[in-house]
C-alpha positions in Angstrom: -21.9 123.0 244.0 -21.6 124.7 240.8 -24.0 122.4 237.7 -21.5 121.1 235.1 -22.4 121.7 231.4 -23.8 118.6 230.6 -26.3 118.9 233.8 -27.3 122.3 232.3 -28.1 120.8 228.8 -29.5 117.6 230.4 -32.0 119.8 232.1 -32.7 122.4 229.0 -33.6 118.8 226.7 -36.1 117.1 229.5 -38.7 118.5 227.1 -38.1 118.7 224.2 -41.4 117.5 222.4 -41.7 120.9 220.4 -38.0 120.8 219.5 -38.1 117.0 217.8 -41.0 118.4 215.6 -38.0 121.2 213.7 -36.5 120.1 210.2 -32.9 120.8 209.8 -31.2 124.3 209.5 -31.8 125.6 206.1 -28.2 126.1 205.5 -27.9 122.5 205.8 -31.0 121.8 203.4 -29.1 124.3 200.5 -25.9 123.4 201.2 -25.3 120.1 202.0 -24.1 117.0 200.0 -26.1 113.9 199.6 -26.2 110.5 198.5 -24.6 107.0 200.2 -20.9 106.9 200.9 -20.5 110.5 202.1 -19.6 110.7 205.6 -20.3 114.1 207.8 -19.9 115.4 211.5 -22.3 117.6 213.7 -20.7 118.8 217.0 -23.1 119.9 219.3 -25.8 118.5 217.9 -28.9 118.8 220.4 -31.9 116.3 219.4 -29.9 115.5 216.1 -32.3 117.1 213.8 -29.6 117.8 211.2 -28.0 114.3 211.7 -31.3 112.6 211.2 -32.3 114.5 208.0 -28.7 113.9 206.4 -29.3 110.0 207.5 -32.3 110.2 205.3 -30.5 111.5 202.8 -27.9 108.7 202.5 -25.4 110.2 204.5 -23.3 108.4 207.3 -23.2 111.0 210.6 -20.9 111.3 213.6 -23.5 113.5 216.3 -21.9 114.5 218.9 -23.3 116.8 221.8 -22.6 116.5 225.3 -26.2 115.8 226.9 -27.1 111.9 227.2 -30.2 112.8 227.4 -30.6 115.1 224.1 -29.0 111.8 222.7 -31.2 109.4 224.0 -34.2 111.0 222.2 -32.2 111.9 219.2 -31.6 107.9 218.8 -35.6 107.0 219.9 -36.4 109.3 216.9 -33.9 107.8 214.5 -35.6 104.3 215.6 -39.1 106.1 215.3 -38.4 107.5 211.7 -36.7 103.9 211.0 -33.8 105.5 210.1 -29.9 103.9 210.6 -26.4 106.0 210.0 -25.9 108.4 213.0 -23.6 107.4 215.4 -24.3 109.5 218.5 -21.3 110.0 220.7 -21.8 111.5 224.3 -18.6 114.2 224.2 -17.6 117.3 226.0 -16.2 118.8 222.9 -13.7 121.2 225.5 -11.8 118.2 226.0 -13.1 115.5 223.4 -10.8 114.7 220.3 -12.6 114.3 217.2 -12.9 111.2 215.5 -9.8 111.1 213.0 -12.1 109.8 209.4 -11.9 112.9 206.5 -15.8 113.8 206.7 -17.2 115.1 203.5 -19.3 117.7 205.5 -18.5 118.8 208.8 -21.5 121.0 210.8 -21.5 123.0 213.5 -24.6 125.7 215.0 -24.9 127.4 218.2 -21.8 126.1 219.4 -18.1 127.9 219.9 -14.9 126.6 220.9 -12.2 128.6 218.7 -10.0 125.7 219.9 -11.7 123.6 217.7 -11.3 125.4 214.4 -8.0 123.6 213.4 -9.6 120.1 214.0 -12.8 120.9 212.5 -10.6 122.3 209.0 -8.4 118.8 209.3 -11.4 116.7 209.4 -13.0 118.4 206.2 -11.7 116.0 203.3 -10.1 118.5 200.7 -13.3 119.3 198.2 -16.1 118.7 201.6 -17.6 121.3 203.0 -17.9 123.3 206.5 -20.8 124.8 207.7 -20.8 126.9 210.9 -23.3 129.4 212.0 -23.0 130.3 215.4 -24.1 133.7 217.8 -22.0 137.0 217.6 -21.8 139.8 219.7 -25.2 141.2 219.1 -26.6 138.1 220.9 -25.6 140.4 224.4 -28.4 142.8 223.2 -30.3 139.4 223.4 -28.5 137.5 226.7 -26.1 139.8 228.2 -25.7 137.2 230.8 -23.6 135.2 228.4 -20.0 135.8 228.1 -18.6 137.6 224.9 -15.8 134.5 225.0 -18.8 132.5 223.8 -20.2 134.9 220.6 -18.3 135.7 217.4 -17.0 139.1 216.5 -18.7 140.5 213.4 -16.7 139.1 210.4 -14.7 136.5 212.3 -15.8 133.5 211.4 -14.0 133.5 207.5 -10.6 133.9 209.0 -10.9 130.8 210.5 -11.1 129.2 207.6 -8.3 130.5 205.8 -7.8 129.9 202.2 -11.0 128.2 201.6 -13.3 128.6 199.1 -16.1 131.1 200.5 -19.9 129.5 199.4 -21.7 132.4 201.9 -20.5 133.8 204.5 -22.4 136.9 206.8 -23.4 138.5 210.3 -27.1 138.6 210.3 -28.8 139.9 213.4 -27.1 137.8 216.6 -26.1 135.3 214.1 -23.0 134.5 211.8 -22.9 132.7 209.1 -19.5 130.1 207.2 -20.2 127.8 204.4 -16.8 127.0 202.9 -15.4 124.3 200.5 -11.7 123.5 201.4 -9.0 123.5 198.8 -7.7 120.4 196.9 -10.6 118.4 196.1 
């Protein structure tokens, strides 16, 4: 019998001591809003790193990831660090529907599901912010095993954010890089 993907991640996130020890991505650090009252979303979200440090920055966080267990040390750190404001929500984002609040940051890294794109744009209130940095094609120099489905063509990921404002945006190495403001706020 075949593992399913959340008995894959479960098993990747059995220990994870190392990994609880990381700060949040640095886009996230230069990018991101802060201060009470702001709402954001992190799909895939692993040990909630990026959730917990925009919790400490007054932010409210929908963390979603599909591993119970990632989750279940995420919340024992947020408990740990005496922290409150992520709401971690078990979800296999292939067939989850995102909570329907306009965030004022939505995040995404290491994670693609082009499917998502239009809900990720209508959850960004107009003025928030989308970050997204995710693997391209020149992770197969890296993983060949993994399908090309699952890594971004060079220069892709703008157009899926059509019309917004464009804060950085790049293809480094095997990764690829959005930060975008949308339109209207």
């Amino acid at each position: 019998m075949a593992e399913s993907d959340r008995e894959r991640w479960d098993r990747r996130y059995a220990d994870p001591v190392d990994k609880l020890q990381r700060g949040p991505n640095p886009l996230l650090e230069r990018y991101a809003p802060r201060g009470a009252g702001l709402r954001a979303l992190e799909l895939a979200c692993g040990l909630g790193q990026n959730a917990l440090w925009l919790a400490a920055q007054g932010l409210t966080v929908d963390a979603c990831d599909i591993s119970l267990a990632a989750l279940r040390l995420a919340r024992g750190e947020m408990l740990r660090r005496g922290l409150s404001g992520v709401n971690f929500i078990v979800a296999d984002l292939d067939h989850f529907v995102l909570p329907a609040y306009p965030y004022d940051l939505v995040l995404v890294f290491r994670f693609l599901d082009r499917g998502l794109f239009p809900a990720i744009r209508d959850r960004v209130r107009p003025g928030g912010l989308a970050i997204y940095q995710t693997f391209n094609i020149h992770q197969r120099a890296r993983r060949p095993s993994v399908s090309a489905a699952h890594m971004l063509r060079l220069g892709e990921l703008p157009g899926h954010f059509p019309g917004w404002e464009v804060i950085e945006a790049g293809d480094e190495g095997y990764l690829s890089t959005f930060v975008g403001r949308k339109p209207g706020g």
